[in-house]
C-alpha positions as semicolon CSV with decimal commas, in nm:
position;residue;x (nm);y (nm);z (nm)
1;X;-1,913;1,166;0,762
2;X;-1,671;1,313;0,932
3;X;-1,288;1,270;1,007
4;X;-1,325;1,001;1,286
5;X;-1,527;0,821;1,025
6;X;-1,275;0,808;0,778
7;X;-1,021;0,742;1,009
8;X;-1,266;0,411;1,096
9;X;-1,271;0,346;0,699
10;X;-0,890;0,307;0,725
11;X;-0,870;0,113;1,002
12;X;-1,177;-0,157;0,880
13;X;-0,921;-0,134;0,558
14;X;-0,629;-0,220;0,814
15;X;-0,778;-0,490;0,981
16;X;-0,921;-0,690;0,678
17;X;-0,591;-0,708;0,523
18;X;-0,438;-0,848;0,883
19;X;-0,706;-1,080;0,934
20;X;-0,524;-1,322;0,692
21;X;-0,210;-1,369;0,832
22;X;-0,326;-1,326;1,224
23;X;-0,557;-1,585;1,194
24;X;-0,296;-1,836;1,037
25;X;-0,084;-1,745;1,376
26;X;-0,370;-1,822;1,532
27;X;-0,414;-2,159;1,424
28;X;-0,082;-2,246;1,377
29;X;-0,036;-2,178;1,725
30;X;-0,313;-2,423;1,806
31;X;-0,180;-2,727;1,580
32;X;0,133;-2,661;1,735
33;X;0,035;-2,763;2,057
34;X;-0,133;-3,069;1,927
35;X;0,116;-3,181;1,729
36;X;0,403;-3,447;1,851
37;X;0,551;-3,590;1,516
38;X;0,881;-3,364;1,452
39;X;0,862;-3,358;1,137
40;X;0,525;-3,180;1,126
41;X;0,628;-2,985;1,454
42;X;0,852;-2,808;1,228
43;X;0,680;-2,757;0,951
44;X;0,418;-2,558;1,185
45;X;0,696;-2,329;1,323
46;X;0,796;-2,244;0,925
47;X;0,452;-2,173;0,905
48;X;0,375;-1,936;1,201
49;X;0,737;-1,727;1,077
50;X;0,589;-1,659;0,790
51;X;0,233;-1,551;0,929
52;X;0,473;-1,342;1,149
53;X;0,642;-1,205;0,930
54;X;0,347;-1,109;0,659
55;X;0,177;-0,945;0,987
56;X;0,534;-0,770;1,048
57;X;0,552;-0,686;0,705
58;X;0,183;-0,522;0,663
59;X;0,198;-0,332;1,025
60;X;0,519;-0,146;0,882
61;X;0,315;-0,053;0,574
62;X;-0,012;0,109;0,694
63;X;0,194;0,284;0,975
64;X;0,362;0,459;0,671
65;X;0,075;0,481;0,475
66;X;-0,186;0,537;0,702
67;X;-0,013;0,602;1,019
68;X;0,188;0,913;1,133
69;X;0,508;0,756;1,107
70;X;0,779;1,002;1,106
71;X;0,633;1,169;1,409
72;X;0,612;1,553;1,361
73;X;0,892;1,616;1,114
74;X;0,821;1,739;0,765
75;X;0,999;1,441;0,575
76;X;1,037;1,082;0,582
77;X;1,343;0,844;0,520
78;X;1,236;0,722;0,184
79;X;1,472;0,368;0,239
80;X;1,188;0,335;0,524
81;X;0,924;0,361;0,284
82;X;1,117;0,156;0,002
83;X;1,129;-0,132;0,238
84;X;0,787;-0,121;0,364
85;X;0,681;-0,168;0,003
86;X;0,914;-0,440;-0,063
87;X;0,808;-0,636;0,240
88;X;0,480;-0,582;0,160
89;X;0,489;-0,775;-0,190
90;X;0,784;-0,982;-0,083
91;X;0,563;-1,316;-0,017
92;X;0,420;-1,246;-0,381
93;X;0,689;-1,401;-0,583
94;X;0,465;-1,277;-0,898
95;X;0,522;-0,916;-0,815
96;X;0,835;-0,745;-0,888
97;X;0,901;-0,401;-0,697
98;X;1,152;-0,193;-0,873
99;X;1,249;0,138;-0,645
100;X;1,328;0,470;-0,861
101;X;1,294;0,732;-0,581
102;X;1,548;0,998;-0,614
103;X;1,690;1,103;-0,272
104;X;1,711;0,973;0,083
105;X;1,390;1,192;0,173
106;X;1,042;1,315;0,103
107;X;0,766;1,519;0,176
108;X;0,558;1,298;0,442
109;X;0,271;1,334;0,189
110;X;0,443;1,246;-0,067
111;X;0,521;0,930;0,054
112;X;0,155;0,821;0,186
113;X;0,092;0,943;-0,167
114;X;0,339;0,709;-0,337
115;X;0,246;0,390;-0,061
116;X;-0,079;0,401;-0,161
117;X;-0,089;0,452;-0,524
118;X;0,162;0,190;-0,520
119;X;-0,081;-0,071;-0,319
120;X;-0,332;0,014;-0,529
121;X;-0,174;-0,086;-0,872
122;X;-0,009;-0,335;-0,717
123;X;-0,401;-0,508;-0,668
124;X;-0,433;-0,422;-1,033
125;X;-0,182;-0,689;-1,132
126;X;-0,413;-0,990;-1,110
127;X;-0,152;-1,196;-1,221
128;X;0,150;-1,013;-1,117
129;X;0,381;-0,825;-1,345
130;X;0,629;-0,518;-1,267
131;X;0,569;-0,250;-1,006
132;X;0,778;0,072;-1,119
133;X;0,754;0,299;-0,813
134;X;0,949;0,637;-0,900
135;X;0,978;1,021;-0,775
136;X;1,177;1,299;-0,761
137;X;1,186;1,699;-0,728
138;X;1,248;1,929;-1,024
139;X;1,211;2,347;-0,922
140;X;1,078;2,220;-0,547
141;X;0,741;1,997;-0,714
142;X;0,744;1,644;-0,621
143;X;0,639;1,421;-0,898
144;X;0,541;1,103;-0,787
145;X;0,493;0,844;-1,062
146;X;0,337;0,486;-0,980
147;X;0,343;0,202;-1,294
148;X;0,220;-0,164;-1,308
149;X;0,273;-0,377;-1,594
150;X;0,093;-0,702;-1,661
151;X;-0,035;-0,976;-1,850
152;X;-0,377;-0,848;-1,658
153;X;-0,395;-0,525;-1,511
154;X;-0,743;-0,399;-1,385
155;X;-0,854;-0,071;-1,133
156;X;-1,163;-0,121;-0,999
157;X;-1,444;0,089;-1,042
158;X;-1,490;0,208;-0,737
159;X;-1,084;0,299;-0,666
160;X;-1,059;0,506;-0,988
161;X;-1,397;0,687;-0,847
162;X;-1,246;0,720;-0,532
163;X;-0,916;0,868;-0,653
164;X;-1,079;1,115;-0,890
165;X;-1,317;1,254;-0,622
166;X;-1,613;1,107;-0,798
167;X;-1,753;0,957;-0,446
168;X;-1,846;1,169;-0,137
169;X;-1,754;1,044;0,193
170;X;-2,107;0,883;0,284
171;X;-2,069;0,664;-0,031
172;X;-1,687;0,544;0,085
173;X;-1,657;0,153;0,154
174;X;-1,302;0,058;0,322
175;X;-1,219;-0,088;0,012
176;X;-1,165;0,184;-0,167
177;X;-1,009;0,438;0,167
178;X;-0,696;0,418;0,087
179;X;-0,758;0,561;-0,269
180;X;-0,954;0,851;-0,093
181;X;-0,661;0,960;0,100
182;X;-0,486;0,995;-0,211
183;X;-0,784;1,220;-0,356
184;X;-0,776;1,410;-0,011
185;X;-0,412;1,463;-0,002
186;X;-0,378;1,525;-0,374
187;X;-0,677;1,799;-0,319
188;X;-0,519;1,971;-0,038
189;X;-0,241;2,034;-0,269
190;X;-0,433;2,156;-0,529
191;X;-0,406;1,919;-0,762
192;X;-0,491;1,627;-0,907
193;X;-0,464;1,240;-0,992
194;X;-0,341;1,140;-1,316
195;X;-0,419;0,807;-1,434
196;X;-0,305;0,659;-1,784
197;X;-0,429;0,294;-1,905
198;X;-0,296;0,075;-2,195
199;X;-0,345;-0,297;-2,236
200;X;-0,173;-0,418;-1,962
201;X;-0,013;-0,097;-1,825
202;X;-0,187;0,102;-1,570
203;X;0,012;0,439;-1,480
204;X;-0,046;0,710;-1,166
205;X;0,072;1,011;-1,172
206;X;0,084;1,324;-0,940
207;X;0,282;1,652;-0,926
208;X;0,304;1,799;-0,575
209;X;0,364;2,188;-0,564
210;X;0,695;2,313;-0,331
């Protein structure tokens, strides 16, 4: 597999996550134009703002977490990043995002570092819980720390195998891409992923060389 391949793992990833909300447009749009009662006129408009604004919400996500958002500079605005992440669990009123990023800026691999590991244990919260995304540089490292905290917090298989390295390219699914650009970004660095699990804590860590 090479790098157009992956690329095509991220974007399957992309799409199946946009299919949701797209498709509600979709058929929102369609009773729409059906519908003649008021009442249920408006209700269909409430609906297709909030497919709108889920799709809004997701598109600003993977274009900092997959995308090259920032252009060619260096750094990103990390406020960018915090509110991608907060739109992105904002319609899950189970999930609570709590921002500890030191700093108005950040290594652009840092922060497809921190997206990611964040999405990722943010899926490990089957039933919701706390979301502690935090990072800052000590002596020109980056540490990037990701935490979710739950009444049920499971990584699957396959995105803990992913993030270690354990799978090769050939065996990736788009599942688990996302945590395979971790691996690959966290390997170009020359290190590695930490990950910590407790009943009902999951914890990601990473320390990113100056």
């Amino acid at each position: 597999m090479n790098s157009a391949d992956f690329a095509s793992l991220l974007c399957s990833r992309l799409c199946h996550d946009l299919v949701s909300p797209v498709g509600s447009l979709y058929n929102g749009v369609e009773l729409l134009a059906d519908e003649t009662d008021p009442d249920m006129r408006a209700r269909c408009m409430e609906l297709l703002a909030d497919s709108a604004r889920q799709t809004a919400n997701k598109l600003k996500f993977f274009r900092l977490a997959f995308g090259a958002a920032g252009g060619f500079g260096d750094n990103v605005d990390t406020r960018e990043a915090q509110a991608a992440l907060e739109g992105l669990f904002g319609s899950d009123k189970r999930t609570q995002v709590e921002w500890q990023v030191a700093g108005h800026s950040l290594p652009k691999g840092a922060v497809k570092m921190l997206l990611n590991l964040a999405m990722i244990a943010g899926d490990a919260l089957l039933r919701g819980g706390t979301l502690l995304v935090a990072s800052e540089v000590h002596n020109g490292a980056t540490e990037v720390v990701v935490r979710a905290e739950g009444p049920r917090v499971l990584l699957d298989e396959q995105l803990r195998s992913a993030l270690t390295g354990g799978v090769t390219l050939e065996e990736l699914t788009p599942r688990a891409a996302s945590a395979y650009l971790v691996h690959m970004l966290a390997e170009e660095a020359g290190v590695g992923v930490n990950i910590m699990e407790e009943e009902g804590v999951l914890v990601f860590g990473v320390t990113l060389p100056g």
